[in-house]
C-alpha positions as CSV (number, residue, x, y, z in Angstrom):
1,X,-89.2,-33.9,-14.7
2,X,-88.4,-31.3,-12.1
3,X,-89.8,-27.9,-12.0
4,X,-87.6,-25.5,-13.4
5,X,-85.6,-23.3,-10.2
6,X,-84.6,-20.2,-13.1
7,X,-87.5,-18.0,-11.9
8,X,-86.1,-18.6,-7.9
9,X,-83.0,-17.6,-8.9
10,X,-83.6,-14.1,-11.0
11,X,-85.5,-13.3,-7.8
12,X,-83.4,-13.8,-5.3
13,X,-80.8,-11.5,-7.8
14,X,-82.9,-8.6,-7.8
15,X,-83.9,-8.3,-4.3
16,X,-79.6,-8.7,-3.6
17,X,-79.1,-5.7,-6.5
18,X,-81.6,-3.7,-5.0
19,X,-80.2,-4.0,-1.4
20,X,-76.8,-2.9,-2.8
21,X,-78.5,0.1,-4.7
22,X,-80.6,1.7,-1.5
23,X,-77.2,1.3,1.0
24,X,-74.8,3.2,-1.5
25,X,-74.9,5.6,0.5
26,X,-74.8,4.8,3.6
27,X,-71.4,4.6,6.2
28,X,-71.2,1.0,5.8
29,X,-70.9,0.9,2.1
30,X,-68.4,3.3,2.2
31,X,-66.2,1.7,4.3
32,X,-66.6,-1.7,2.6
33,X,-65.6,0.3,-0.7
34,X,-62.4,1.3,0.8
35,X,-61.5,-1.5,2.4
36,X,-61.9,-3.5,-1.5
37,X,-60.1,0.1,-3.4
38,X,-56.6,-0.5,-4.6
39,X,-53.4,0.4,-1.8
40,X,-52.8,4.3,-3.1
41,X,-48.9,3.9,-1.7
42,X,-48.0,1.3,-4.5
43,X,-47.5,4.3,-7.0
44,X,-45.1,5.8,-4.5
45,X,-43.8,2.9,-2.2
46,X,-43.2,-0.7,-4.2
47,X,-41.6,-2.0,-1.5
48,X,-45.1,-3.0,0.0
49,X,-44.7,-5.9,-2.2
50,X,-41.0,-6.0,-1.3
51,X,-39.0,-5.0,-4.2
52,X,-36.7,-2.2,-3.3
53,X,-36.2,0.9,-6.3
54,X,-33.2,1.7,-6.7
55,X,-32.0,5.0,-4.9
56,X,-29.7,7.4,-7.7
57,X,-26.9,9.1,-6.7
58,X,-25.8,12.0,-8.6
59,X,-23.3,11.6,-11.2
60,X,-21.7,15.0,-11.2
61,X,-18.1,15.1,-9.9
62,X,-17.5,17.1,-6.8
63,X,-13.9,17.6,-7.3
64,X,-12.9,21.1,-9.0
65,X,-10.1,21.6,-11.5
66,X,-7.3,23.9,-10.5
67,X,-7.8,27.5,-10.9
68,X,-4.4,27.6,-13.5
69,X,-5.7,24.7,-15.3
70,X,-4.5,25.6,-18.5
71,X,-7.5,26.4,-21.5
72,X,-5.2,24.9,-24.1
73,X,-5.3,21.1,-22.6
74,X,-7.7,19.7,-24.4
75,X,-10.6,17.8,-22.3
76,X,-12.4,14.6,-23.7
77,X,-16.1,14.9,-23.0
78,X,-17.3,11.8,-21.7
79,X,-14.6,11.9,-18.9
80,X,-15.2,12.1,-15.0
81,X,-13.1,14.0,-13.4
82,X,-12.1,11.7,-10.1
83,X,-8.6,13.3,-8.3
84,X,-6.6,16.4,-8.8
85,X,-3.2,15.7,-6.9
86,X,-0.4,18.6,-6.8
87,X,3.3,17.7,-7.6
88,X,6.4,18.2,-5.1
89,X,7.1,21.6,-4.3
90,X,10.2,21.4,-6.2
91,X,7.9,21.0,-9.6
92,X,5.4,23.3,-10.6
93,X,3.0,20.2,-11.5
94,X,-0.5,19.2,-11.0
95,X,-1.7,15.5,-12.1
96,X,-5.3,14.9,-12.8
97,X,-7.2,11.7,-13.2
98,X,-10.0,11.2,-15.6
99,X,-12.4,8.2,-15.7
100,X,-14.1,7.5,-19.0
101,X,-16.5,4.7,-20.3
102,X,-15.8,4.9,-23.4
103,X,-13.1,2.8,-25.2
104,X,-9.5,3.2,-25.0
105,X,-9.0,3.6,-28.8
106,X,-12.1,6.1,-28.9
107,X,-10.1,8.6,-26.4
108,X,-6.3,7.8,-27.8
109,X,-7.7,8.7,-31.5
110,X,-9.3,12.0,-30.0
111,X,-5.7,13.0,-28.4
112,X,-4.2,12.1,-31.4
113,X,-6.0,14.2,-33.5
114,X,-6.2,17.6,-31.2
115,X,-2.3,17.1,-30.7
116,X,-1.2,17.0,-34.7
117,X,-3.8,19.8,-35.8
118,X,-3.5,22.2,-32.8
119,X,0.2,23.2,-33.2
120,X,1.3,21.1,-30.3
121,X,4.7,19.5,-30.4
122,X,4.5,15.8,-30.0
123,X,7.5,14.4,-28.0
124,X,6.1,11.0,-27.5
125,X,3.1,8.9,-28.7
126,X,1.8,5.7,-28.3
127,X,2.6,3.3,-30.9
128,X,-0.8,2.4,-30.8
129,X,-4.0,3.2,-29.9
130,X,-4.9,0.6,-27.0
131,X,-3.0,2.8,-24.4
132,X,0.4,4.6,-23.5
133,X,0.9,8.0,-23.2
134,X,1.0,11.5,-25.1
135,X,4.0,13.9,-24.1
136,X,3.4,17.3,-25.9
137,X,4.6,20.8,-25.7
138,X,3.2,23.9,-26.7
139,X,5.1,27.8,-25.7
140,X,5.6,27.0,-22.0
141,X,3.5,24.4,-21.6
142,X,4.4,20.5,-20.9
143,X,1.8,18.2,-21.0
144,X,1.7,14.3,-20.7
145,X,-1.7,12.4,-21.2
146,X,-1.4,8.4,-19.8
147,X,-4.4,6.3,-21.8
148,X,-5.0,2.9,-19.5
149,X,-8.2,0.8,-20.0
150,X,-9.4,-0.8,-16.8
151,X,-11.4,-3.8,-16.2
152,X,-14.8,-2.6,-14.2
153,X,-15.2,-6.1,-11.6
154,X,-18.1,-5.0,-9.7
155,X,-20.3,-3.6,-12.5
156,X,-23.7,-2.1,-11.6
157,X,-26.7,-3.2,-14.4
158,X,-26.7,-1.4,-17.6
159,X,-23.0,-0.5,-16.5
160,X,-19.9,-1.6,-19.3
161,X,-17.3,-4.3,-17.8
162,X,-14.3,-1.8,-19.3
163,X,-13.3,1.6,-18.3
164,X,-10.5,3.7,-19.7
165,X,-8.6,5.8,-16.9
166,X,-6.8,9.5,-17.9
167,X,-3.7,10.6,-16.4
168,X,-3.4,14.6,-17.1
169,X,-0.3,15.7,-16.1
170,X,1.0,19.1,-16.7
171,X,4.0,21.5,-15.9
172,X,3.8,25.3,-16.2
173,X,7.7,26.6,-16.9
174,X,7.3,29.9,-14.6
175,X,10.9,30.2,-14.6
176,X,10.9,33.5,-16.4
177,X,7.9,35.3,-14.3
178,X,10.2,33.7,-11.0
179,X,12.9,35.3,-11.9
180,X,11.4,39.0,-12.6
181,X,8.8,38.9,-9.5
182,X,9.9,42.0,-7.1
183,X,11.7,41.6,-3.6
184,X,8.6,43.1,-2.0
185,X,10.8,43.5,1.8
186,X,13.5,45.8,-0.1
187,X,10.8,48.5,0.9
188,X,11.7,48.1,4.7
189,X,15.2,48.7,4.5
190,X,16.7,51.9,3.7
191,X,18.5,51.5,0.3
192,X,21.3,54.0,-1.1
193,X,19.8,57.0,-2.9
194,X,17.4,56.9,-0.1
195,X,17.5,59.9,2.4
196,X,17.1,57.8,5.3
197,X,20.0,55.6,4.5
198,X,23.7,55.7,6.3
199,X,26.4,53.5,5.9
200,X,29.0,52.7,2.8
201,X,27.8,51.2,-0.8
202,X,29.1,48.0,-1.7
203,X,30.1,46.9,-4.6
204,X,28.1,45.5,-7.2
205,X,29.1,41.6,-7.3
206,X,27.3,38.8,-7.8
207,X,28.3,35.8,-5.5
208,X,27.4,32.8,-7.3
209,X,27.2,30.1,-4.4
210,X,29.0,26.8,-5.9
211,X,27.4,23.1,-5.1
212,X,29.7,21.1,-2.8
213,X,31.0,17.8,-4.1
214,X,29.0,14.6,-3.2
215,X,32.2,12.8,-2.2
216,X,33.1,15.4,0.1
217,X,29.6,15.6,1.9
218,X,28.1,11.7,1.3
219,X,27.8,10.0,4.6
220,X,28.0,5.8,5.1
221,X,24.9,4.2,5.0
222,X,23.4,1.2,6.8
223,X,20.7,-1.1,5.0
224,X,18.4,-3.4,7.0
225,X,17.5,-5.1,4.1
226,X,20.6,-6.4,2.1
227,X,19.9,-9.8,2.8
228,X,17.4,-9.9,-0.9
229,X,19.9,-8.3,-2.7
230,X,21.5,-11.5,-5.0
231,X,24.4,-12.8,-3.3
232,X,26.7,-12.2,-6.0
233,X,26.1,-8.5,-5.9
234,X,25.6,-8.4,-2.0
235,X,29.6,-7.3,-1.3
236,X,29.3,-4.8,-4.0
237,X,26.3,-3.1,-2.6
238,X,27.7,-3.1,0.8
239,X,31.2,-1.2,-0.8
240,X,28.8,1.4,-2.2
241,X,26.4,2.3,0.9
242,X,29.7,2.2,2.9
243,X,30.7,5.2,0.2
244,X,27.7,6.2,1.0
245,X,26.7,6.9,-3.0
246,X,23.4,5.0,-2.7
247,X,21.4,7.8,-0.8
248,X,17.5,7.5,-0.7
249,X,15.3,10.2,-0.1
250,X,12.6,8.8,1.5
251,X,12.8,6.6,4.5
252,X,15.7,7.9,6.3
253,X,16.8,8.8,9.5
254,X,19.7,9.7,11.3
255,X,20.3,7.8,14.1
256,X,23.2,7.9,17.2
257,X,26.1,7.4,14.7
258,X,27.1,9.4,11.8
259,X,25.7,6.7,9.5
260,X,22.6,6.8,7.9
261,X,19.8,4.0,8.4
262,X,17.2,3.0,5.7
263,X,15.7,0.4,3.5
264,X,17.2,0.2,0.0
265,X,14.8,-2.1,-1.5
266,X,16.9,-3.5,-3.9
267,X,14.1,-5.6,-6.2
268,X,12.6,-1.9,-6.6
269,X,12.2,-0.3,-10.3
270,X,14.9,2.7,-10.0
271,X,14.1,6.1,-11.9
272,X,15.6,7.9,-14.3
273,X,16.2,10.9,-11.4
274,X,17.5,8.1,-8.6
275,X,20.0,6.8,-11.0
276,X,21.4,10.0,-12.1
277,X,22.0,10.9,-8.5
278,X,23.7,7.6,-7.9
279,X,25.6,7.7,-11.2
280,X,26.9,11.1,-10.3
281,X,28.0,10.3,-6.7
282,X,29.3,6.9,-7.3
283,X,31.8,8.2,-10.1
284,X,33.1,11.0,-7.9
285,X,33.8,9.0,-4.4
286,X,35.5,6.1,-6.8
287,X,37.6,8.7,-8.3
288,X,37.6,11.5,-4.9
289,X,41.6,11.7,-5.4
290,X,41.5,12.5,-9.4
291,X,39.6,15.7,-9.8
292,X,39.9,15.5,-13.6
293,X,37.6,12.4,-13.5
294,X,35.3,14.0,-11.6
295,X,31.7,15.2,-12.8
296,X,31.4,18.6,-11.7
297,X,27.9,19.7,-10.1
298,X,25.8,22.3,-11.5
299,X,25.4,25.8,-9.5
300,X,21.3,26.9,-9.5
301,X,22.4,29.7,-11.9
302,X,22.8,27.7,-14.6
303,X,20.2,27.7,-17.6
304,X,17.8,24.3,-17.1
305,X,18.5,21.7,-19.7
306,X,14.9,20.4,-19.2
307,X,12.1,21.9,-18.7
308,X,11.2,19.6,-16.1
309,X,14.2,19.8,-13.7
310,X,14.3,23.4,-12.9
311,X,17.1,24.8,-10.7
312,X,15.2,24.6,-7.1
313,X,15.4,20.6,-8.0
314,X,17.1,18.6,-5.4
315,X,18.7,16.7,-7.9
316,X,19.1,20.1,-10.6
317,X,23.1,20.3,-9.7
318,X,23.5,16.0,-10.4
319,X,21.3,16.2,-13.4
320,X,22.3,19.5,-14.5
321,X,25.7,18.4,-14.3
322,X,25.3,15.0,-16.6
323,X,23.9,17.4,-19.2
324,X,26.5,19.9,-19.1
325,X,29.1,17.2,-19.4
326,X,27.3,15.7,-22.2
327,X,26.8,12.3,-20.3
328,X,22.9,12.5,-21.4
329,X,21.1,13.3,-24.4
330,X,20.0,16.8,-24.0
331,X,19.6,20.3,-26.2
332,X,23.0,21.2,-25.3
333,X,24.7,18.3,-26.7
334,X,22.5,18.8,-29.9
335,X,19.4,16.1,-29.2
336,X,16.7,18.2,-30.2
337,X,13.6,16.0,-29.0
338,X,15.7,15.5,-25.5
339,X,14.2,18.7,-24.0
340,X,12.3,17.0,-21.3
341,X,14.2,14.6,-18.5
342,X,10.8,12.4,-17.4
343,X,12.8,12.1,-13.7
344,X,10.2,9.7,-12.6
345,X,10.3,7.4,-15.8
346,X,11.7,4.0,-14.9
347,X,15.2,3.7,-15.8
348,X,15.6,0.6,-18.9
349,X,18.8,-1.4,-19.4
350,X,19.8,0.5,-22.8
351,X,19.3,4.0,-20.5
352,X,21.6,2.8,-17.9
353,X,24.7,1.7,-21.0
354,X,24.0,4.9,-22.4
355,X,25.0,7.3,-19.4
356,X,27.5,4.7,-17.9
357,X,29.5,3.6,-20.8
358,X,31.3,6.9,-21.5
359,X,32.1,7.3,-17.9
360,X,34.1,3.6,-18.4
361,X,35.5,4.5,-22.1
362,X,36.4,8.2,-21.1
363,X,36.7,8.6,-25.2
364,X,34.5,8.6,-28.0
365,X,32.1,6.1,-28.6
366,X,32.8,4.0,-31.8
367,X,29.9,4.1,-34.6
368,X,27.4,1.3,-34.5
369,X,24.9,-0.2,-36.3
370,X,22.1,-3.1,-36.3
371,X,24.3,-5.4,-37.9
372,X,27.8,-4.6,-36.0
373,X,25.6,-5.1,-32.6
374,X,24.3,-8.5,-33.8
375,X,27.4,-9.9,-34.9
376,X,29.3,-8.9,-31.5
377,X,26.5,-9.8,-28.7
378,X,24.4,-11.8,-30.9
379,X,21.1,-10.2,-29.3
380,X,17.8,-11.9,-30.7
381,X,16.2,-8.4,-30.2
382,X,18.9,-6.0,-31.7
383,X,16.1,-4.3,-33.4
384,X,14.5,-3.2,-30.7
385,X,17.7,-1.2,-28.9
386,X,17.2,2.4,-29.3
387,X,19.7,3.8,-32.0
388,X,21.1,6.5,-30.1
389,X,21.8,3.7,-27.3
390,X,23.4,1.3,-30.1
391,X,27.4,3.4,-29.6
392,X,27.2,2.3,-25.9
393,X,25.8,-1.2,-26.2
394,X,28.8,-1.8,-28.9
395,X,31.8,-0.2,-26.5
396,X,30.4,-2.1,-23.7
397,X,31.2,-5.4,-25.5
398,X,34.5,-4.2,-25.9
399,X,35.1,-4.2,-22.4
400,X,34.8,-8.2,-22.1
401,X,34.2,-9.8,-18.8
402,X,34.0,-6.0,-17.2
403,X,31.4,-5.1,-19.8
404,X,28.2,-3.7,-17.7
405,X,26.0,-6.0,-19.5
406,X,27.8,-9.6,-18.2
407,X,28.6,-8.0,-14.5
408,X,25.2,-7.3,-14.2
409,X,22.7,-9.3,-16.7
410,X,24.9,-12.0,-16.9
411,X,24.6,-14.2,-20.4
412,X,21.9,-13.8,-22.4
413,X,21.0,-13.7,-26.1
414,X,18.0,-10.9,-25.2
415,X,19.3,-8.1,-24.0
416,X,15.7,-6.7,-23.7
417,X,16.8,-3.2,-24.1
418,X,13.1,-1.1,-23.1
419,X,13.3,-3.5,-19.6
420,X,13.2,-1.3,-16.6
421,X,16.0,-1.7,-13.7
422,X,16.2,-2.4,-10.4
423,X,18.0,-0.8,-7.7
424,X,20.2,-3.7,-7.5
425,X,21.0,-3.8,-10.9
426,X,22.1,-0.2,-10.8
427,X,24.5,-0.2,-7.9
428,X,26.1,-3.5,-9.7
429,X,26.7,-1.8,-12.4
430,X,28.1,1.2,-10.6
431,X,30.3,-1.0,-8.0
432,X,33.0,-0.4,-11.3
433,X,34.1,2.3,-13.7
434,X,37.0,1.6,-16.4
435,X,37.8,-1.1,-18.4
436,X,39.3,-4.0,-18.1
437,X,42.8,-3.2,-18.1
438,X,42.2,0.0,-16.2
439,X,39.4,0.9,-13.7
440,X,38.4,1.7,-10.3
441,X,35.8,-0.5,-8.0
442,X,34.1,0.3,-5.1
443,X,36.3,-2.4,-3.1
444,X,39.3,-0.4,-3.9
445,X,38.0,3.2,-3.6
446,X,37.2,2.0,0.0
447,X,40.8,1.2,0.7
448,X,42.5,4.5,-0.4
449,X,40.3,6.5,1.8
């Protein structure tokens, strides 16, 4: 047997542990502690195994609301504000945009329910409560909340894949504090009563300055980009910018001639405010030798309509001027609910028969209902066509192969009555006012002139 080496071993132990023990203190020992102590700058610093921490960014929103933004609007709570964007300076408006994480329905249900218990007047709701839009009123207030969920495609962690985006839009009706704010340079001038004035009083009148007529003023046009307007409709479009009718704010500039050059963009949506304009001007150049079939423009010191087309609108004396002549739903020709024009709104296809078709009939539209306008045009979606547009969907079929609907939609068994318009829709509709037996095109108009 061999000797046992358990007595070597326990010696050689304790000399190594008492070694250890009598250099504690020295330099040495110190530093070899040091060297074996844990790296301090992994409690502060974990990229020194290389795994970034995630910097945070502050969540608060930098941009401010406006200083008139009105205390009544209601605000949801778990929205961002993102943008505040002023209107034109023809409409006192200011749009804001919200961003929310929380579901669409959650924030539609908490509109819903400040709106019908805070004395607002509702003018418009969605029919459900996946989005769409609020239009209220309260005292001069207009307001208009747009619900949109959103699809989030480059989520961070922990962040939802859906959004829901708010749309705040708002109009202050001044009109009345406008009106009574004081001429602050009458001061300069010498005014009679005053001992410093000289010179004869004049009479007391009020000159009421009176718009001109469109047809008198309207210039021809030139577009560079007739060749995507549908051949069919191509000629008819031509007759009307020749008329100059089809004038376009944006994008245009006067070049050598007297005609006007721009893009019409005929596959655009057209609004509600476009088409007035263009309904307005087109009826008066096709009927510039028959005043009596004219639409007569509205002066600025006529009482607004709508609340949102006040009387320093561009358009005020067109739109003004439908109104007046009862050629759109309004307050004046008894539509309650009609007290805001939405100028921007796309125009739809029931819209466009409802302003146009009295301007062909030039009489009273028959009565119509559901079952009259089914058994006539045999529409698949009759239902769907607003009631007050059913009168001018009815007379138009009356009108046979000049009816607005086959000239411009051609045959069809959906007449797809909320659909919104294009430009090129619009001016074939307008290339002709009448009826069949008796009307006026564009074609013609051109060769009296």
């Amino acid at each position: 047997m061999l000797p046992s080496k358990r007595p070597v071993v326990f010696l050689s132990l304790a000399i190594v542990l008492s070694s250890l023990t009598a250099c504690a203190n020295s330099p040495g020992a110190k530093n070899l502690e040091n060297s074996l102590a844990a790296d301090s700058r992994l409690q502060t610093d974990p990229t020194v195994f290389g795994e970034a921490k995630t910097k945070e960014f502050p969540t608060a929103s930098t941009v401010q609301l406006p200083a008139n933004f009105p205390k009544d609007i209601p605000i949801y709570a778990n929205a961002k504000l993102e943008e505040v964007k002023p209107g034109s300076s023809s409409e006192n408006k200011i749009l804001t945009r919200w961003q929310s994480s929380d579901p669409s329905n959650v924030i539609a249900s908490f509109y819903r329910t400040q709106f019908q218990g805070n004395g607002w007047q509702i003018l418009q709701q969605p029919q459900d409560d996946v989005n769409g839009a609020f239009e209220v009123q309260r005292n001069n207030l207009l307001l208009k909340v747009t619900i949109q969920p959103k699809l989030v495609t480059n989520a961070v962690p922990n962040q939802p894949q859906t959004a829901t985006e708010l749309l705040i839009e708002y109009v202050l009706n001044n009109t009345d504090t406008a009106q009574t704010q004081p001429n602050t340079n009458s001061s300069a001038v010498p005014q009679p009563g005053d001992s410093q004035f000289i010179g004869p009083t004049t009479p007391n009148i009020n000159v009421v300055k009176q718009p001109t007529s469109q047809s008198d003023t309207s210039e021809p046009q030139e577009f560079t980009d007739l060749n995507k307007v549908p051949p069919e409709w191509r000629q008819h479009i031509q007759d009307l910018a020749t008329l100059g009718v089809l004038s376009i704010d944006s994008q245009t500039s006067k070049s050598n001639s007297t005609a006007t050059t721009n893009q019409l963009e005929p596959n655009k949506i057209i609004t509600r405010r476009e088409y007035a304009r263009w309904l307005v001007a087109a009826n008066n150049a096709l009927y510039s030798n028959n005043p009596a079939k004219q639409i007569r423009l509205a002066s600025e010191s006529n009482q607004p309509a709508f609340r949102d087309i006040l009387s320093k609108d561009p358009d005020f004396p067109a739109i003004q001027g439908l109104a007046e002549a009862g050629l759109i739903p309004s307050q004046l020709s008894g539509d309650a609910t009609a007290i805001l024009f939405r100028p921007d709104a796309p125009l739809t296809r029931e819209q466009l028969l409802l302003w146009k078709v009295p301007l062909d009939t030039r009489q009273a539209l028959p009565a119509a209902n559901l079952e009259a306008v089914k058994q006539t045009w045999g529409f698949q979606d009759t239902e769907k066509i607003d009631p007050k547009a059913l009168r001018a969907v009815l007379a138009d079929f009356q009108n046979a192969e000049q009816a607005n609907i086959r000239r411009v939609f051609g045959y069809t068994t959906l007449f797809q009555p909320k659909k919104p318009v294009t430009r090129a829709e619009a001016g074939a509709a307008l290339w002709y006012f009448g009826t069949q037996g008796e009307g006026m095109s564009a074609t013609e108009a051109l060769k009296l002139k």
